[in-house]
Structures are given as C-alpha cells and as structure tokens.
N, C-alpha and C positions, 0 to 999 in steps of 0.2 A: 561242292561236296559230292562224291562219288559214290555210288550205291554200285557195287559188286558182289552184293551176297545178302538171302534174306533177312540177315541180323538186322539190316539196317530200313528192312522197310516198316518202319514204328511210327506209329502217331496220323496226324492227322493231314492227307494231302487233299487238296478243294482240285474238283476238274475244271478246270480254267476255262470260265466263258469268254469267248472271243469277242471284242464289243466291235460294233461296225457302224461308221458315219451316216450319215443322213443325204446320200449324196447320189443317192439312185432311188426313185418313185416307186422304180417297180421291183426291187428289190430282187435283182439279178445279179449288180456289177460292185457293190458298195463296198469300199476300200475300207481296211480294217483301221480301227482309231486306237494310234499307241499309246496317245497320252491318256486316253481313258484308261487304256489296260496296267500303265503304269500304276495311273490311280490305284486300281484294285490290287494289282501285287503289293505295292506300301501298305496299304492299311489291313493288307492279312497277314503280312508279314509279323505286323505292329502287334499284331492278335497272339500269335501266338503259334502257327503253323509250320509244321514238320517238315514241307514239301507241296510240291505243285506239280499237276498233269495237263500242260497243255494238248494243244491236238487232239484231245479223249473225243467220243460222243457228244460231251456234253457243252465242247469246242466246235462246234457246228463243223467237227471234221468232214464229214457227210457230205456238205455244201460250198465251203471254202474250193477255190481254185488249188492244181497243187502248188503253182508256185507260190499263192497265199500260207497254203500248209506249213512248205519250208522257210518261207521269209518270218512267220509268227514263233514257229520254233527257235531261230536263231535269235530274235527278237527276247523271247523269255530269259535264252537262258543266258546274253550278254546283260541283259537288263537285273535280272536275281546275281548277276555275279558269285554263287557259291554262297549268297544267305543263308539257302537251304537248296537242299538235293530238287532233281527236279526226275521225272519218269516221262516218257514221251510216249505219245499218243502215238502210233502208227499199224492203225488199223485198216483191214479194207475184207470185203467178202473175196475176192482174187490172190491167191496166194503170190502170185508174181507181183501186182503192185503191192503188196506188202512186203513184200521182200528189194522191193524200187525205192518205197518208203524208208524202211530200214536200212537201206545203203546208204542213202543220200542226208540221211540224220546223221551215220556215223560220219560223216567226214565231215558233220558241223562239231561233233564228238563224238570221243567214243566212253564217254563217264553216266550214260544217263540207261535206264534198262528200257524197254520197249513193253508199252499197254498194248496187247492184239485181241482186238474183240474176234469170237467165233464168225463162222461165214453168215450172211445174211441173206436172205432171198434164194440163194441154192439149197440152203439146210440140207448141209452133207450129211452120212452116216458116220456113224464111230470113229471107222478104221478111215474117212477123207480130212477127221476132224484132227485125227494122231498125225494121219501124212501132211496137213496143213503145218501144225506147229514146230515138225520134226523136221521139215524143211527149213523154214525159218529158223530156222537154231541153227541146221549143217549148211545155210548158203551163208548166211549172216557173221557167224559167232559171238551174235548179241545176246547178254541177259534179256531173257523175256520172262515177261508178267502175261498167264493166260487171262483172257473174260469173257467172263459167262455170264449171258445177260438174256433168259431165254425171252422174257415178256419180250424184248425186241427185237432178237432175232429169228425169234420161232426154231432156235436151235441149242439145245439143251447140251453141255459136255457131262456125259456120266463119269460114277467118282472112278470107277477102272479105266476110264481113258484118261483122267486126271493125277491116278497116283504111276499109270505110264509113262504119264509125261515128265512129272516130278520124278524122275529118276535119269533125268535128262541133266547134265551140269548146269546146261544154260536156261533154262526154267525153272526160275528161281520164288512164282509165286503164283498168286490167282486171285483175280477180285469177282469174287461170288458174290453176285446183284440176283439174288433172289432172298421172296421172302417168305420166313417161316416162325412156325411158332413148336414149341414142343411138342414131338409125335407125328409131324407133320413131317411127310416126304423129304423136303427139302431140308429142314433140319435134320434130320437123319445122314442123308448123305453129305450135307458138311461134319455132322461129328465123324461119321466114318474117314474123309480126307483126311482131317486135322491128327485121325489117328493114328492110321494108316500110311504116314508121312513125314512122322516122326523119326530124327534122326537122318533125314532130309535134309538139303540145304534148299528149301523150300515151305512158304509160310501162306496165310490167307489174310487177304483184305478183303472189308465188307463196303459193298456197293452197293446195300440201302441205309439209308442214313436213321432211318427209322428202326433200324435193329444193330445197331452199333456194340448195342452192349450185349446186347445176346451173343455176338460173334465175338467179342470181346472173352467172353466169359464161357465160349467153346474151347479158347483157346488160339483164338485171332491174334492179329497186332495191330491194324490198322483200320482205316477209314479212307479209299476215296471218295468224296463227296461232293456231289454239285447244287445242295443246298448251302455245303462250307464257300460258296464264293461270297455269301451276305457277311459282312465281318462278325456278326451279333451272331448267327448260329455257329461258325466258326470256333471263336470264342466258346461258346457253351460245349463244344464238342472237342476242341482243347483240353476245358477244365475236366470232363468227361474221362479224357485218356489220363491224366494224370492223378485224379481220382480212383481211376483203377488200377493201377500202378503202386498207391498206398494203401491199399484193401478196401477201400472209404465205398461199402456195395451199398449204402443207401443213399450216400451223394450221386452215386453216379445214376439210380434209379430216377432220384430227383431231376437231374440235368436232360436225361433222356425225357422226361416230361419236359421239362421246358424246351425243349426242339419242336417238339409235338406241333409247334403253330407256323413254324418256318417249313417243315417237313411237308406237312397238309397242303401249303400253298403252293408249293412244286410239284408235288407229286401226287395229290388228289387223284384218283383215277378218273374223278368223273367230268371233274375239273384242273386238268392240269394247266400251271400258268409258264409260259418259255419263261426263261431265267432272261433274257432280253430285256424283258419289261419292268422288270426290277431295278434294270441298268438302263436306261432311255436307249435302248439299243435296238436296231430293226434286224430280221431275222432274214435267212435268205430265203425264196419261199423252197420247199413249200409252205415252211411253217409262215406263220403270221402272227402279226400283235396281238395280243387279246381285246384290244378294243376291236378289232377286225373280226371277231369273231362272233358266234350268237351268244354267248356270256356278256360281250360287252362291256356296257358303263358298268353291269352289277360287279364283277370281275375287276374293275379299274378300281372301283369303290374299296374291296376287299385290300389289293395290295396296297393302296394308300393307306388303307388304316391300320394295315400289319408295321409298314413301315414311317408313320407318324408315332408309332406307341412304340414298337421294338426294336426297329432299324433305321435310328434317324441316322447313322451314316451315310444311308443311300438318297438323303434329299439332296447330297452335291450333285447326284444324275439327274438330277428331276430339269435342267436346262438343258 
C-alpha cells in the first residue's frame, strides 16, 4: 500500500523494534532475528494496525550497522507484502547520510515516505534545521515526514520553521513527540501548526503515546508509537482511533486510560524499561537489559506482572 499524500497517514503505526539474537555477550555484533520480527509483525497486524515504522528511533536505528539498517528494511516490507503501508525510518543528525539513507531505501522502493528525526548532538539553529529538510526533499524527491523529538534531541523545530517546511510538496507531515497539556507551550504550538497548515497537503502524527487523544482532538490523524509494538496496547489504541472517528469522546477517554499501564512502563521518566525486555531481546549497548541495570530484579518483577495480567501475548518471548 503506498502512501503519497497526508490523506493517508491515519491511524495507528507501532515503531518497529528490531529484536536481536543472543548470539553476542557483549552485545556489539548480534544478528537481527527475523523470525522474531515476523512474530511481532503477525500479531499486530492481527490487532488491527494501520501501518508500520521500521528503522524509527525506536528500531534501535541509532545502533544497528547500515547494512543491518537496509537489509531490516527490505526485510519489513517484502515480509508485510502491502497488508498495510509502511513509512521508513531514515534518520541521522548528518544531512548527507540521510540523504545516503534516503537513496538507498528508494531503490528498495519508492512507495514508502521517509520518518527524518531533527539533528542530534549538533542542535542546529532554525535556518540549519529548514536547510537540513529542504535538502532532503531537492536531493531525494522523497515524501518526508518531519520529527521532532526535543527531550532526545535537545533540538526543538519551532512551528515557523515547520509551517515553512509544510509548504514544501514533499513534506507531507510531522510526528510531534512532545508532551503537553492545555496552556502549556507545547500545546499551543501544535494548535498553531495544525492551523496554520490547513489547506496543506500536510498532517500531524502524535509521538507520545500517552497524549494520543489530545492530538487527536487538535486535529491530528495519527499515532506512531513504540508502546504500540505490545499487541495488548496496540489494540486498545486501535480501538481508540476508531472511536474517534464515531464521536464516541468518552470511549476514547476510557481507552486512553487503559494505556495508562503500558505507556508508564516504557516511558516512566524515571524508570524507563527498553522495549527489548518485553521482547527477550538484548539491546545493542549502550543501552542494556534492565536486569543490568540498578532497577534490576524490582524492574524484572514489574514487567512480568504487566505482562502475566495484560500482555500474555508476549509469554511466547519469554524463551
């Protein structure tokens, strides 16, 4: 399925965790495991899901080799075969390897649009963060999805460089990973995009899982999420989008509560757990296990019992 225009980025896409063998100690070299990944694409498919982001952040793109990057990529999307759309990961803080990135996806296709997170560790200004994307658009001629992910990157895209950009043909969206609440900075500046961009062939996807329906209810379409790889909060955040679709704004209040114990477990700030661990998956470092960590067994304890009570699909990982 081909996504060439924001109409079509609706619903719910999980950012694909990459799961990796047990077959390096020290967790430098560990070859990716397909038929795990198989696994998890079946059964969120099964769920109910819109689309898929491999390669994202949340794909341990960061850490993967490239030619791990490209071989996972071509992997996804011969393996979804057109179940559902798919959007690729091809991020990097260097505008030339993203645009290396970007070439070498399209000649696996050219039907998928391109997630580019902002620069990281340089934290350009404004006008490097306009030249960065505007590039990518005139070397490429790929649809691109902007992201802005400041808690990670330390590098904020304000909404005048973003309704800039959206006035680009081939930027065709943005997954806004910040979080806010009424009154609050950040809400403000996403109601100002959403409005200011109307009439655009340009839309926003919400990149915290825990404000879905706020963004929802700005005037969003979507959801990438990397809580949505658990099939259980998937699922609730499925029923979620379709709920608001039939007006149903106390069902969907409801559902966004029951995310509430999926959401917490990932994204905790003060305890966050790798989505690895979830998946019997070892991470590449830097990150590490959470048994590895000083959370520890209490930490081990917690996601067992999240997912003995609300995610017994993930006790197939548990070998």
């Amino acid at each position: 399925m081909q996504i060439t225009s924001s109409s079509q980025l609706r619903g719910v896409f999980p950012a694909l965790f990459t799961p990796l063998k047990n077959d390096d100690p020290n967790c430098l070299y560990n070859s990716i495991d397909y038929e795990k990944a198989k696994t998890m694409i079946d059964d969120l498919i099964a769920v109910g899901v819109h689309g898929f982001v491999p390669m994202g952040t949340t794909g341990q793109s960061a850490t993967v080799s490239h030619v791990q990057h490209m071989d996972f990529m071509k992997f996804v999307l011969d393996y979804v075969d057109d179940r559902v759309p798919i959007i690729a990961g091809a991020g990097s803080n260097s505008t030339r390897e993203t645009i290396e990135i970007i070439t070498e996806t399209l000649k696996i296709t050219d039907n998928v649009p391109m997630l580019c997170v902002t620069g990281y560790y340089n934290t350009p200004p404004q006008e490097g963060i306009y030249a960065h994307f505007k590039a990518l658009s005139s070397e490429t001629g790929a649809k691109l999805i902007l992201y802005n992910v400041p808690g990670r990157t330390a590098s904020y895209i304000h909404p005048n460089t973003i309704i800039r950009l959206a006035e680009d043909k081939n930027i065709i969206g943005l997954k806004q990973s910040v979080e806010f609440k009424i009154g609050e900075k950040y809400y403000d500046d996403t109601k100002s995009i959403i409005e200011q961009t109307k009439g655009l062939d340009f839309t926003l996807l919400s990149g915290e899982d825990g404000s879905f329906i706020d963004m929802l209810e700005l005037g969003g379409t979507g959801l990438i999420s990397a809580t949505g790889n658990i099939p259980e909060a998937a699922k609730i955040f499925v029923n979620l989008y379709n709920s608001f679709q039939k007006g149903e704004k106390d069902a969907c209040d409801k559902l966004q509560d029951e995310a509430r114990d999926y959401v917490e477990a990932i994204f905790c700030r003060k305890n966050p757990i790798p989505l690895g661990t979830f998946f019997n998956s070892p991470l590449y470092l830097p990150l590490v296990s959470v048994k590895d960590t000083e959370r520890g067994e209490e930490a081990e304890q917690r996601i067992l019992k999240l997912i003995k009570e609300k995610a017994q699909s993930l006790l197939k990982y548990a070998d």
